[in-house]
N, C-alpha and C positions, 0 to 999 in steps of 0.2 A: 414540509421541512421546517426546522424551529427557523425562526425569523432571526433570532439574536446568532445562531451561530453562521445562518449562510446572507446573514446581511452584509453590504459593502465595505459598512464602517468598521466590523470585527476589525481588530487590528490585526490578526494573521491575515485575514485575506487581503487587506489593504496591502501588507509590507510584500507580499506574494505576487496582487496584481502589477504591484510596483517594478518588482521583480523580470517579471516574467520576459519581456524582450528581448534581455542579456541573461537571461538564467543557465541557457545551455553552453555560454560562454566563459564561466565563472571554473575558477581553476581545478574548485571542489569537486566538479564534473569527474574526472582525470582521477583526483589524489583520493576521492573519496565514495561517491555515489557511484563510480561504472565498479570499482572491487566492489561493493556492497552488492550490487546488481548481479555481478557475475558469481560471487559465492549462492546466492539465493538460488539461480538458474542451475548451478553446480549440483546443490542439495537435491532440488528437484529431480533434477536429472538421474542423481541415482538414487534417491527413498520415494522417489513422488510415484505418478501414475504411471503403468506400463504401457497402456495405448495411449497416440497422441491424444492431448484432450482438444475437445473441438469450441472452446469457449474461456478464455480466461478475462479476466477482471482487475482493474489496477486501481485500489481504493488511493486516490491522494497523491493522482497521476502525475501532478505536475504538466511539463511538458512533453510529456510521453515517451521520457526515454527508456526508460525499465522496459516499457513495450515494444519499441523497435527492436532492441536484443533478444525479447522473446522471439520476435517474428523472426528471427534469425534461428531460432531452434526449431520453432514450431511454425512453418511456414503457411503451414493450411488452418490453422486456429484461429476462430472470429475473438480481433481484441476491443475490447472496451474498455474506456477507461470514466474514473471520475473525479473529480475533484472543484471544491466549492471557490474558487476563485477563477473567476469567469475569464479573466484573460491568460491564464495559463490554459484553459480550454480550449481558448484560441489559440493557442501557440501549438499545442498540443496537435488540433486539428490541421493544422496549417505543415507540419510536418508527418502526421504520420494520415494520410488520404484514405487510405483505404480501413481505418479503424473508426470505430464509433465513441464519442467522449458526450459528456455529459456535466454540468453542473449540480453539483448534490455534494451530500457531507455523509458521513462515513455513518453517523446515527438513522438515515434514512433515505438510504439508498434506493435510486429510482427506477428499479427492477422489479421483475417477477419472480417469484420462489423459485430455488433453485435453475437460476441461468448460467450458472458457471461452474466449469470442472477445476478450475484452478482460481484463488483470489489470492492477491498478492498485497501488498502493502508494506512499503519503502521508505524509513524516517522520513514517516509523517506521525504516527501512531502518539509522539507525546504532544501534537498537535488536539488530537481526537478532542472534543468537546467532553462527551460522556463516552469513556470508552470500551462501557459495559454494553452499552446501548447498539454500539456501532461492532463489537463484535458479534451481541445476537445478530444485529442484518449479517455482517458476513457469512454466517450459519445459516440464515432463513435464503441467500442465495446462491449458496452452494451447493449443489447437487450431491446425492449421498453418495457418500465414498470420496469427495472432492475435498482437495487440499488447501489449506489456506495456508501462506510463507507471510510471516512479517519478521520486517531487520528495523529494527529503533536502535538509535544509539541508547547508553545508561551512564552518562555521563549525570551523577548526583545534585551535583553544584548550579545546573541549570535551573532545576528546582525553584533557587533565588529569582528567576528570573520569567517564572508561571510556567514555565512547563509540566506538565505529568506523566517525568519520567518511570520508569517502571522496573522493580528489580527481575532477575528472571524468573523469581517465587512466584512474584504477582501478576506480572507476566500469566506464568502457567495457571495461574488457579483463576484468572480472567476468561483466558481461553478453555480454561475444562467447566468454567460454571454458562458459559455461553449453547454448550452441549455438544465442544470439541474434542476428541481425541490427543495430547502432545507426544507426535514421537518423538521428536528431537528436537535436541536445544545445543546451538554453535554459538560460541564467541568468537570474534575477530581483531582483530586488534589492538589486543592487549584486554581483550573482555569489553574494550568501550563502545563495541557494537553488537547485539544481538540477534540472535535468526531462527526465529522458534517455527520447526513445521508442525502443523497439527492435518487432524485429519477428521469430517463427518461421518 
């Protein structure tokens, strides 16, 4: 794993472990992240795969809420999740028992090729370090024919502020040079959130 991106002092991971305690209590949960969650799970549901998939993957889990809602659809599906700030792993862990989470960063991912039918990824994506990098691993463990969902907001102006936010052009030609398929690409909320599915 690069040292600079999954060290403590990263200032994303800092303000993140910071976070993490009170993170599922934050209003945004509610007005922001559970619609994001649930259109993703919606998409899937009708474009994604027809048999339940027996593996999915939460790059930039958080406190694993995108994955409780999963296991709400998909009850019999082993969830993993990962994400490089080590006390949202704990928190993570501490709520959802029967799931497996992991510290790692989305550039290299601490899997075996192909362990997931479904990878998900939920504004974290303008976090990403190198996010050429971190979507080849999405593809290296994905299982073929396996679906990857990411929703990043596109709010421009963040930009100011280091983000790398991503238009939906670049977006797609990230995802198709990584050796993805994009069916489809939604906007929500006036466009300022995006939810590209692509497919191996």
């Amino acid at each position: 794993m690069n040292n600079k991106i999954a060290s403590p002092n990263n200032p994303d991971i800092k303000r993140f472990n910071h976070w993490a305690a009170t993170y599922d209590q934050s209003i945004m949960q509610r007005l922001f992240f559970g619609p994001v969650h649930a259109k993703m799970l919606d998409l899937l549901a009708q474009e994604g795969p027809t048999d339940p998939p027996g593996c999915i993957l939460d790059v930039g889990c958080g406190t694993g809420r995108l994955l409780r809602a999963v296991s709400l659809r998909w009850p019999e599906a082993q969830l993993i999740g990962v994400d490089p700030a080590e006390q949202m792993v704990s928190e993570a862990t501490r709520h959802n028992p029967t799931a497996i989470f992991k510290v790692g960063s989305a550039e290299t991912l601490p899997f075996p090729d192909g362990t997931a039918d479904i990878v998900l990824s939920s504004i974290s994506f303008h976090h990403w370090a190198d996010q050429s990098t971190g979507l080849h691993e999405v593809a290296r463990v994905l299982r073929t024919g396996g679906y990857f969902c990411l929703a990043d907001h596109t709010f421009p102006v963040t930009r100011l502020f280091g983000e790398k936010v991503k238009s939906p052009n670049q977006i797609r030609a990230l995802i198709t040079g990584a050796g993805l398929a994009v069916r489809q690409q939604q906007g929500m909320g006036m466009r300022y959130v995006l939810i590209t599915l692509a497919q191996k």
